[in-house]
N, C-alpha and C positions, 0 to 999 in steps of 0.2 A: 492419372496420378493417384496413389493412393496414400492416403492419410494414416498413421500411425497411432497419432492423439488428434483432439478437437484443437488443441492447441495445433497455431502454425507458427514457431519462432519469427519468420519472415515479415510476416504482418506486423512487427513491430513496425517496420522501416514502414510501413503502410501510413500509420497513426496519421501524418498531415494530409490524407486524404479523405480524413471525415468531413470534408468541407463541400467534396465533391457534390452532396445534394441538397446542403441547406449551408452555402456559404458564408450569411453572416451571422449564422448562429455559432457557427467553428470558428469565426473571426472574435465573437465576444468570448468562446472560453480559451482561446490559445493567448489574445490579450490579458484575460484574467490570473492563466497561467501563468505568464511569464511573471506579471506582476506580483502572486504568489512565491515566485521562487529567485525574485531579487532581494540582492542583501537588505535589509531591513533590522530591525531589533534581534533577527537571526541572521547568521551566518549563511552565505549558500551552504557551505559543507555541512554544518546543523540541521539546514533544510531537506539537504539530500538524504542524511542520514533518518530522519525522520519518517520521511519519505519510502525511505527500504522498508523501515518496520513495520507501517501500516502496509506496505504491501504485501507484507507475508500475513497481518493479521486479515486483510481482507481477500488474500491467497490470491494475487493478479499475479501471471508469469509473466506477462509484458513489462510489468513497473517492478516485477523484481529483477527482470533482467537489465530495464533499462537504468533502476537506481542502484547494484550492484556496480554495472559498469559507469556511472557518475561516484559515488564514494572513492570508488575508487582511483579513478581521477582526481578527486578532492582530496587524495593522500591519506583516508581513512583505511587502518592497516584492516589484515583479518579477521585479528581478533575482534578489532572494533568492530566490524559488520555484523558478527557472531554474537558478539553483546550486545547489539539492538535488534538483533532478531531473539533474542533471549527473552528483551524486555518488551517487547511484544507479545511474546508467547505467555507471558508473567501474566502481562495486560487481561490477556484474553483467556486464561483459563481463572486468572480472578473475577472478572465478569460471571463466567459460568458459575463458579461456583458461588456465587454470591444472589445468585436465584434462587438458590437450594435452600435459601428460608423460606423464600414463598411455599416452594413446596413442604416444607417443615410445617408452617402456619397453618398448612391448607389440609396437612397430617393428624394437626393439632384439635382442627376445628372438628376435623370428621368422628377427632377420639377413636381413631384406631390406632 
């Protein structure tokens, strides 16, 4: 079999098999999990949505596939999807640049 990318879509369906070598360690995060992503002060759909956009910020194709196809179940249209990967990308290119004083300061101090 030869591999295309590193990524293997398949292995999503894998996920509840990380239990296979340290079982009740997969037992306390699938517990925490769930607990995590029951309604609460948030919405499941909130959480889902949530959920897509750190995925893309922290670029997992497994949670963006698997919260893509949750939103969307949770009746979050397109565009909604596309506006919180937006505000993710917001997120995180304000991040970056909001470092860029350090390096300013560090510009500053040298006097060049």
């Amino acid at each position: 079999m030869s591999k295309e990318s590193y990524y293997v879509p398949d292995d999503l369906k894998k996920f509840g098999n990380i239990g296979e070598f340290q079982p009740n360690l997969a037992k306390k995060f699938f517990d925490y999990y769930g607990d995590v992503f029951a309604e609460g002060a948030l919405t499941a759909r909130e959480k889902s949505l949530i959920a897509l956009a750190v995925s893309h910020a922290i670029q997992c194709p497994y949670c963006i596939d698997a919260y893509t196809t949750d939103t969307l179940e949770k009746g979050v249209s397109e565009a909604g999807l596309m506006e919180a990967v937006h505000v993710a990308a917001a997120i995180r290119s304000g991040a970056s640049l909001v470092h860029s004083v350090q390096m300013m300061n560090k510009v500053k101090e040298l006097g060049m």
